[in-house]
N, C-alpha and C positions, 0 to 999 in steps of 0.2 A: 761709810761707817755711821751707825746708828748714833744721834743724840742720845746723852744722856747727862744728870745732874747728882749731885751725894743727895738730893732729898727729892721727895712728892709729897705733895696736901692729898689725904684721901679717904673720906668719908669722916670730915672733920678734925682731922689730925695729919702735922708730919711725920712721918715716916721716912726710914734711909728706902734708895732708891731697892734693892734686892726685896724688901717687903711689900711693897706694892705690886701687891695679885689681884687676879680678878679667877674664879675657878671657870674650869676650861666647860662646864657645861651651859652660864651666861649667855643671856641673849646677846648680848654684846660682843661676845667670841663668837656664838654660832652664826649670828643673822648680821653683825655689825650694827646691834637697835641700841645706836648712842646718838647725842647732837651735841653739838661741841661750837666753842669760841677758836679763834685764831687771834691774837693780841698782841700787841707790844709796848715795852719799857723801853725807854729812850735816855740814853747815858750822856749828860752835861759837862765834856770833860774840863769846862772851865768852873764851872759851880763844882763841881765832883757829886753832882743830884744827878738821880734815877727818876723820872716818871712815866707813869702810864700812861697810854692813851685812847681817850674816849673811852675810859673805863663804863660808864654809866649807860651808853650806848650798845657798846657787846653785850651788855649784861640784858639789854630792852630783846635784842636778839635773839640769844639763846632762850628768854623763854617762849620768843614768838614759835621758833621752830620747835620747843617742846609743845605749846600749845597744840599747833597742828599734829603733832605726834602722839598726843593724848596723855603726854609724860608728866609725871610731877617732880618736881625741884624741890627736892628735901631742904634746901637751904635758900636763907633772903640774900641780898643781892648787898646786903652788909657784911652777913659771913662770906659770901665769896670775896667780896673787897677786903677784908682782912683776911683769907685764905690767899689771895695775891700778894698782899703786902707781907707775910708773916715767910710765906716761902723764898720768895725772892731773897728777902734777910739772910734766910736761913743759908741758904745757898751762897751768900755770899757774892752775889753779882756785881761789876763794877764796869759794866759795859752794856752795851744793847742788849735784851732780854725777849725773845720768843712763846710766850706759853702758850697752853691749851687749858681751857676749865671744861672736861666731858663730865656730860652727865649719861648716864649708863643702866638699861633693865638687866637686871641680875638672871637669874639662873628662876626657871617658869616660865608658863604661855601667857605671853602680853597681846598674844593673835585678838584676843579675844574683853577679856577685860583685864587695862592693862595697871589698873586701880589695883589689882590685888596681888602685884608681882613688886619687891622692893626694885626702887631705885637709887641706885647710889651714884657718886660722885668723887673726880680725882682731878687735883690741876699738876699736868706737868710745864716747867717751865725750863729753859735752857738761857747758854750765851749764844746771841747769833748775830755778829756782824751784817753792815751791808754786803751783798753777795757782787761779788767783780762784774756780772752782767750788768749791773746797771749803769757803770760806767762804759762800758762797749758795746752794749745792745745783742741783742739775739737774732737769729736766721729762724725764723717763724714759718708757718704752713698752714693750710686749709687742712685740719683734719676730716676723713671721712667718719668717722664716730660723730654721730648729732648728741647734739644737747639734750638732757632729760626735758622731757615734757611737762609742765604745768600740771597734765589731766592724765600724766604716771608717777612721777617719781620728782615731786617738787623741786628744783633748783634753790628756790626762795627756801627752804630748811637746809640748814645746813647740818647733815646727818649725812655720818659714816658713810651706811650704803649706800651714799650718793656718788662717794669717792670711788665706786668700781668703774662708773662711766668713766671720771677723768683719767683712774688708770690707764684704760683702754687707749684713748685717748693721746695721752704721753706718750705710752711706752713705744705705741705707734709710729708717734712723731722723730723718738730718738731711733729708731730701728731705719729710717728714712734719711739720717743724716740731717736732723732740722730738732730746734729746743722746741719750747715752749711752743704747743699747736692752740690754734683760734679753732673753736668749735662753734658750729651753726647750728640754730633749730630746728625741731622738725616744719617748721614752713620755708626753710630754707634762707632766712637770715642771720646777719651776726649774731652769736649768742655774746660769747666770753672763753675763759683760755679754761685750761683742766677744774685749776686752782683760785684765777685771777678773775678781773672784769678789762675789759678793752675798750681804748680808747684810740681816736685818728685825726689828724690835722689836716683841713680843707681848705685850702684860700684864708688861710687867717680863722676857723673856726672849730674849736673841739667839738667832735661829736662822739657819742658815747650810745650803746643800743637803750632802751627805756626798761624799766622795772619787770615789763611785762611779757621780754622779748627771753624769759624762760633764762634767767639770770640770779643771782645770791643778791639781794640787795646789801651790798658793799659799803661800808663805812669807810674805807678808803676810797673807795668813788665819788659818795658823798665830801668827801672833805675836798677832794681836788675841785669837784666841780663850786664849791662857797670858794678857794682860793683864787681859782682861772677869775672867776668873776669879780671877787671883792679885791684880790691884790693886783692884778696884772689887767683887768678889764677887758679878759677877753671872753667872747661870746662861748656859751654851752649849749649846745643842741641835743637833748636824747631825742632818740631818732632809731626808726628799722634802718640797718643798714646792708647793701648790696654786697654779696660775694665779689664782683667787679671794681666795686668802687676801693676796695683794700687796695688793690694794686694802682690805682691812681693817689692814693693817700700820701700826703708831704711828710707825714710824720704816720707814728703810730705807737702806742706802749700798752702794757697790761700794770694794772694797779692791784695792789692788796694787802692786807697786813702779814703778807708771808713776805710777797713778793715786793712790798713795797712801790717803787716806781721801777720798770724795768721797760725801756727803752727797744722797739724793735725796728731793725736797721733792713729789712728783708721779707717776703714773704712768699712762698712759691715763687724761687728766686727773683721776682721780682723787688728792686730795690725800692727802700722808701724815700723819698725827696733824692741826695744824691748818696743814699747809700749810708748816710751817719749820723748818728746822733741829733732829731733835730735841735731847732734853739726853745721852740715852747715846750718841750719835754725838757729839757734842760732845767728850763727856770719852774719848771713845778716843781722840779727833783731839788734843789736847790734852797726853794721857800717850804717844803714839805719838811724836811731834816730840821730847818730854823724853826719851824712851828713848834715838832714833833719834840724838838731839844727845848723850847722856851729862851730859843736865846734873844729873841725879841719882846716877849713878853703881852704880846698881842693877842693870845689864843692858849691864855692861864686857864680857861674855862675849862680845856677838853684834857687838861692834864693834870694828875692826880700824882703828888710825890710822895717817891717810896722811902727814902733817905741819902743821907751826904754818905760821903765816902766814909767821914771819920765816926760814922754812928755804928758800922759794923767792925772796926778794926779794933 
């Protein structure tokens, strides 16, 4: 069943959710020519506080990948942080929080110069719990769909059209009897999953492929790898990594702000370590949630609060 919210932010204002159109002739309908955030709000059920996360970071993002897309961003990075905060409210959230802030070429040829075609802008936002897989791990697989290439169809922007690959991709993976697939580059190393970025555990060390290895550079990658290191002291190696060496891996998980930590137990039935959940994917999943919630209060910096319970009731 489709997400859905009683509101959307869109082109500067809320709106109940049945108003929020975009007309079917949009480049955004025809071509998929939008680039978009994936974000999360994080629910403090002992404070009863909402915060965001890494708000100011997504936001460094979305315009890198409008950059390269030549797109303009009708709004600062002030109106969309009150475009977050004002919707969420509005919605009434009292739990973990999912949104998306797309920006969007309307209806005109942006082929060409894409200056003269409006672009607008909508954040939708949901409730989204942690998903059960992260507590049991998934049966993974070597997709045969490669990862867009750097020098076709950038991984590092994070834009719609990008998501036909990982459909492919998925859909693949489920038609095979396996979740979430690992997809590899066209040189033939680990990329990352549809959706996520990947990570594996060696003799005691996470490694993770490098920025260049035709990858999203990940905000949730980024933050595990400052925690492996700063709280638990264990080593990060980005690194090309071998189609072979997956199956020797002690561990293994995909990270991201959909996916959050998602633990994988499997890959081309080969099992990882003995099959379960390791213990350093454990305790990232574990110190990621504490961060993410501020219940330590160690990493205030990356978190932006939306309100208490009692400011909406």
């Amino acid at each position: 069943m489709a997400s859905t919210a009683d509101f959307v932010w869109m082109d500067g204002e809320i709106v109940p959710w049945a108003n929020a159109q975009i007309h079917v002739s949009a480049e955004a309908v025809l071509r998929g020519a939008n680039v978009f955030e994936g974000m999360r709000a994080y629910w403090n059920s002992d404070e009863r506080q909402l915060y965001i996360f890494r708000n100011e970071e997504h936001l460094r993002r979305l315009r890198q990948s409008a950059k390269i897309m030549r797109m303009s961003i009708p709004y600062t990075d002030e109106q969309f942080t009150q475009a977050f905060i004002d919707l969420i409210r509005k919605n009434r959230f009292t739990d973990n929080v999912h949104f998306r802030p797309v920006v969007y070429f309307d209806a005109g040829d942006y082929k060409w110069k894409p200056d003269e075609i409006r672009t607008g802008a909508f954040v939708l936002a949901f409730s989204r719990p942690p998903s059960a897989a992260g507590k049991a791990g998934i049966q993974s697989c070597v997709s045969s769909w490669r990862r867009n290439s750097d020098n076709s169809s950038p991984s590092r922007i994070k834009a719609a059209g990008n998501y036909h690959n990982s459909r492919l991709a998925y859909v693949d993976a489920k038609t095979k009897g396996f979740d979430t697939p690992i997809m590899l580059n066209d040189r033939g190393d680990v990329a990352e999953g549809p959706a996520s970025c990947f990570m594996m555990v060696r003799d005691g060390v996470v490694i993770t492929p490098p920025v260049n290895a035709d990858i999203l550079e990940s905000i949730t990658r980024d933050t595990l790898i400052q925690l492996y290191r700063d709280e638990l002291g264990v080593q990060v190696v980005e690194r090309d990594i071998d189609r072979s060496e997956l199956y020797i891996a002690d561990e293994a998980f995909f990270c991201g702000s959909g996916a959050e930590v998602v633990p994988i137990v499997g890959i081309d039935h080969y099992p990882m370590g003995d099959g379960k959940v390791g213990p350093l994917t454990k305790q990232i999943q574990e110190i990621y949630f504490r961060i993410a919630t501020d219940k330590d209060g160690k990493y205030s910096k990356w978190l932006l609060p939306v309100y208490r319970d009692n400011d909406v009731r």
